[in-house]
Structures are given as structure tokens and as C-alpha cells.
VOPAGU-2260 file (C-alpha; in pm, 1 decimal, decimal comma):
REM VOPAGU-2260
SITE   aa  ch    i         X         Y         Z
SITE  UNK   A    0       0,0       0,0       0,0
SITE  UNK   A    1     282,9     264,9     109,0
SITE  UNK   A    2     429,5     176,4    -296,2
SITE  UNK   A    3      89,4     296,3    -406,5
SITE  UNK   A    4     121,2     579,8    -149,4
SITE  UNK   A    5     433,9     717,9    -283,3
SITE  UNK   A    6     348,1     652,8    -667,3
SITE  UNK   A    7      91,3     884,9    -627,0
SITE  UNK   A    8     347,8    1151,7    -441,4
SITE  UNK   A    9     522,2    1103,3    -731,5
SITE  UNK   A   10     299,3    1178,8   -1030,8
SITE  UNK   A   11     124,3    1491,0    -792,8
SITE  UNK   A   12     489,9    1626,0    -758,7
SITE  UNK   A   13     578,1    1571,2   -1122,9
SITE  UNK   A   14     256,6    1732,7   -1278,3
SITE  UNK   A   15     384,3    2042,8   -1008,7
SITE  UNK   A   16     649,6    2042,2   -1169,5
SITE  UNK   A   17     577,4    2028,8   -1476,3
SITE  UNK   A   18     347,8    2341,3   -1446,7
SITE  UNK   A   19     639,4    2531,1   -1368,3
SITE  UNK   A   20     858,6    2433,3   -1669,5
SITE  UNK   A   21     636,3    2494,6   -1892,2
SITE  UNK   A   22     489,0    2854,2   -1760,9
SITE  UNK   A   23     828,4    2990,5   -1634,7
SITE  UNK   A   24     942,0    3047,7   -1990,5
SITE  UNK   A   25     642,5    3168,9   -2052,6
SITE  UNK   A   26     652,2    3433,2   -1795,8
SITE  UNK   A   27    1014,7    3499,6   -2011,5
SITE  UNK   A   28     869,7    3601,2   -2310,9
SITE  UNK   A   29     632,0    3834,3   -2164,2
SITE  UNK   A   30     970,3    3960,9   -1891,4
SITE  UNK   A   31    1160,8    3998,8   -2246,6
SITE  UNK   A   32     891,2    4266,5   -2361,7
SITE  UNK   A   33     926,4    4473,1   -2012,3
SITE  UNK   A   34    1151,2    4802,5   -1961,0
SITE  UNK   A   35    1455,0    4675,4   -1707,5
SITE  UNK   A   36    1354,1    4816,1   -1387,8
SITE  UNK   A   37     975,0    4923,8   -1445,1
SITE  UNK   A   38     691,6    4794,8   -1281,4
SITE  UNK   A   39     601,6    4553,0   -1485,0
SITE  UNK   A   40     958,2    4407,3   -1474,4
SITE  UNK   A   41     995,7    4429,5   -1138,0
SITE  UNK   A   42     677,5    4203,2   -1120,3
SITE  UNK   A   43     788,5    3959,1   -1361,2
SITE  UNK   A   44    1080,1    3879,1   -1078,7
SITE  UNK   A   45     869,0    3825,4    -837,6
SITE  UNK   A   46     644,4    3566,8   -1008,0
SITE  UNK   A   47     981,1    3362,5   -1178,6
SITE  UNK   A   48    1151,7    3343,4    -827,3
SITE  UNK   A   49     854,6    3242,3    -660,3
SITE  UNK   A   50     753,0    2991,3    -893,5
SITE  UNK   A   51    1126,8    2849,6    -909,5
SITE  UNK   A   52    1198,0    2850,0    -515,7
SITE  UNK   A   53     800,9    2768,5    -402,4
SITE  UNK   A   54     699,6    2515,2    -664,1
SITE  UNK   A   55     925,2    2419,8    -943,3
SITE  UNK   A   56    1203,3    2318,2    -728,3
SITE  UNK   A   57    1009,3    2169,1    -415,6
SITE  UNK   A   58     817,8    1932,2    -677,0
SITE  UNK   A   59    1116,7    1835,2    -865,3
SITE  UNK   A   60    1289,2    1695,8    -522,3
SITE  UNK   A   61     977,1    1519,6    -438,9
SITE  UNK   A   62     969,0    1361,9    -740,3
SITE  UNK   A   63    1314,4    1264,9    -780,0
SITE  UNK   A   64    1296,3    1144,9    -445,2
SITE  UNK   A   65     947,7     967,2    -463,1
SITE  UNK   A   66    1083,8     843,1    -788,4
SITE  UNK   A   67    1408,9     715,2    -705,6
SITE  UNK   A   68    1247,2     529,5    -371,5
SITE  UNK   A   69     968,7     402,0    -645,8
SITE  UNK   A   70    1292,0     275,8    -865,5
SITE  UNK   A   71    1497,2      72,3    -564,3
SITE  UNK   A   72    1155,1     -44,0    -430,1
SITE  UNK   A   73    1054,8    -184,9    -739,2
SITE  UNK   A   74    1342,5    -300,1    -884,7
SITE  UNK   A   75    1315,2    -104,3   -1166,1
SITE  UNK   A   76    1692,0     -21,5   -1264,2
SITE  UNK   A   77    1795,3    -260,0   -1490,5
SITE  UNK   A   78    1497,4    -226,2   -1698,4
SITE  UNK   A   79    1587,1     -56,9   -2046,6
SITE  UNK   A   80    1278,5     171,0   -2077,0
SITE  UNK   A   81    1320,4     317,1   -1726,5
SITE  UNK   A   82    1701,6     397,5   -1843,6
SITE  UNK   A   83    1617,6     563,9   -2122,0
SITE  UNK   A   84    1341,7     748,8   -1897,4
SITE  UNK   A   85    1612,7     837,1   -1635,0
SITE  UNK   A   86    1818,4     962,9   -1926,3
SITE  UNK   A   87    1491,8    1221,9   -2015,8
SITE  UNK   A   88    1421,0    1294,3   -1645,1
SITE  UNK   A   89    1791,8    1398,6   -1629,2
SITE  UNK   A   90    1781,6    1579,9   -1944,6
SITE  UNK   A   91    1487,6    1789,0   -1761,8
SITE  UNK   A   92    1661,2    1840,6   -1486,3
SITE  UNK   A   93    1902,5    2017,6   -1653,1
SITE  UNK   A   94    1678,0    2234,6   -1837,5
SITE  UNK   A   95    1521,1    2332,8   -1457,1
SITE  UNK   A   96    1871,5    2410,0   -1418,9
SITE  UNK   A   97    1899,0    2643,2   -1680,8
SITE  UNK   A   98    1533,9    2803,5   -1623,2
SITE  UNK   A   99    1719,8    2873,8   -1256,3
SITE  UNK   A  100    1999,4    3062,0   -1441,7
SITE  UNK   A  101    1769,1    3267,3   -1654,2
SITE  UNK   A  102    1557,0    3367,7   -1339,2
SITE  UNK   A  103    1887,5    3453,9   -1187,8
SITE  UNK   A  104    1980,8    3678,2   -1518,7
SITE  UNK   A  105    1633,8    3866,2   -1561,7
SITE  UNK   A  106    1662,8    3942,8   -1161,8
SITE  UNK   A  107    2006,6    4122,8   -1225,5
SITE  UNK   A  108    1903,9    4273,2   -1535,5
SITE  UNK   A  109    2110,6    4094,4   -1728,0
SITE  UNK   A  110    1894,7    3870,4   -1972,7
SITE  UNK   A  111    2048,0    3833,4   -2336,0
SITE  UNK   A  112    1814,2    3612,7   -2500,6
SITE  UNK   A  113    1526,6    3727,4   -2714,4
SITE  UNK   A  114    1160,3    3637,6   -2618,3
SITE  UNK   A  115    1162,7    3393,9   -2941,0
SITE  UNK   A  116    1456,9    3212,1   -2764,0
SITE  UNK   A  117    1177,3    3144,5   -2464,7
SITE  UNK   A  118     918,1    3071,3   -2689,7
SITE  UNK   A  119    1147,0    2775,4   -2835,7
SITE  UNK   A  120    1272,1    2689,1   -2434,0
SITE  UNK   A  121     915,2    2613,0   -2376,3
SITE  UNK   A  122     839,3    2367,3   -2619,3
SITE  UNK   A  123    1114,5    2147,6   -2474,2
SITE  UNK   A  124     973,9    2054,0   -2160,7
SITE  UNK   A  125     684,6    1917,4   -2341,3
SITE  UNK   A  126     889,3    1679,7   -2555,8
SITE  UNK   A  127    1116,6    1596,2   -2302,0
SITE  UNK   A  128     760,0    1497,5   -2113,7
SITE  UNK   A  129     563,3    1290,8   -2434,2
SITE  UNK   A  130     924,1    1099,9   -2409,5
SITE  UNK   A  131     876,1    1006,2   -2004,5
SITE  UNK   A  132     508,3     941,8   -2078,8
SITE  UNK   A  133     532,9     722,0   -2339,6
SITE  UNK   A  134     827,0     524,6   -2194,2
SITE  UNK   A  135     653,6     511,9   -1852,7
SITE  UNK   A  136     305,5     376,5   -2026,2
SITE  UNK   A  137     415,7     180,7   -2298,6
SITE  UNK   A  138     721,1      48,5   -2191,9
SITE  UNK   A  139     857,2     -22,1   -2519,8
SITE  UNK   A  140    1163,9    -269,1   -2422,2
């Protein structure tokens, strides 16, 4: 029952998660469009950092560590579609990593990257996500 439990931790924490990689670029484009240091900028800040430190990052430990308990529990390593699904989880990850650094550039005024750069940042997530999905579901080998 606790496997069931913590399965369901797991999926809750990664549709958090999620959410916040796919709207935090979002909120980019729009940021890219605002005057350094007006109002509307200033806002902007607020809502990445809060959705990074209160949400994005808080679900993404609970589901790598709901996940990870869910992979030695089960005995789930050796199989090849979780690999390749650790290899995508990994890969997002990463790309949390880099929506960290870009909240830490547009908070210093520093941003170099045009709102089409966002635009394209945001459709990754999603493919990085089908990938998990479909590996997770199907489990094609």
C-alpha cells in the first residue's frame, strides 16, 4: 500500500512540476517585452523566483525522491525503458537548471536572449515529457 502511497506523491509532484517548466518560460517572453527596472519588470521577478523557489524546485525533489524510492523499491533499474526514462528525467533536470539561471539573469538585469529564444525553451519541456510518458506507459523494451 505505502508503494501505491508514494506513486501517487510522485505523479502529484511531477505534474507540479511540470506546471512550472512549462509557464516559467512563458513568464520569459512576456519579462523579455518589459523596460529593465519598471513595474512591470519588477513584477515579472517576483512571479519567476517564486515559482522556481516555491513550486518548481520543491516538486522536482519530491519527485526525484518519490521516484528514485519508487525505482529501488521496485526493482526497476535494470529495466531498459526506465534507463532511457532516467536519461529524459535527467535531461529535464538540466533544463530546470537552466530556467534557474535565466531567473537569476532577468533578476540582475542581465537577460540576453530574445523572447523567441523562450518561446522555443518552452516547447522542450513538453517533448522531453511525451518521451517520459510514453516510456513510462508503454514500456517499449
Amino acid at each position: 500500500m505505502l508503494y501505491l502511497w508514494i506513486k501517487a506523491l510522485h505523479i502529484v509532484a511531477v505534474i507540479a512540476w511540470m506546471a512550472a517548466l512549462l509557464y516559467l518560460p512563458r513568464l520569459m517572453v512576456y519579462h523579455c517585452a518589459a523596460e529593465p527596472g519598471s513595474k512591470q519588470s519588477e513584477t515579472f521577478k517576483v512571479m519567476e523566483r517564486r515559482l522556481l523557489v516555491f513550486i518548481a524546485t520543491p516538486a522536482m525533489l519530491v519527485a526525484w525522491g518519490a521516484g528514485l524510492w519508487l525505482l529501488v523499491e521496485g526493482g526497476l533499474l535494470r529495466v531498459g525503458w526506465m534507463q532511457w526514462k532516467l536519461v529524459l528525467v535527467l535531461a529535464l533536470s538540466a533544463l530546470h537548471g537552466l530556467n534557474a539561471k535565466w531567473v537569476r539573469d532577468f533578476a540582475r538585469d542581465q537577460n540576453r536572449r530574445s523572447a523567441r529564444f523562450y518561446r522555443i525553451a518552452n516547447e522542450i519541456p513538453t517533448l522531453l515529457m511525451i518521451g517520459i510518458v510514453v516510456l513510462a506507459v508503454v514500456k517499449p523494451f
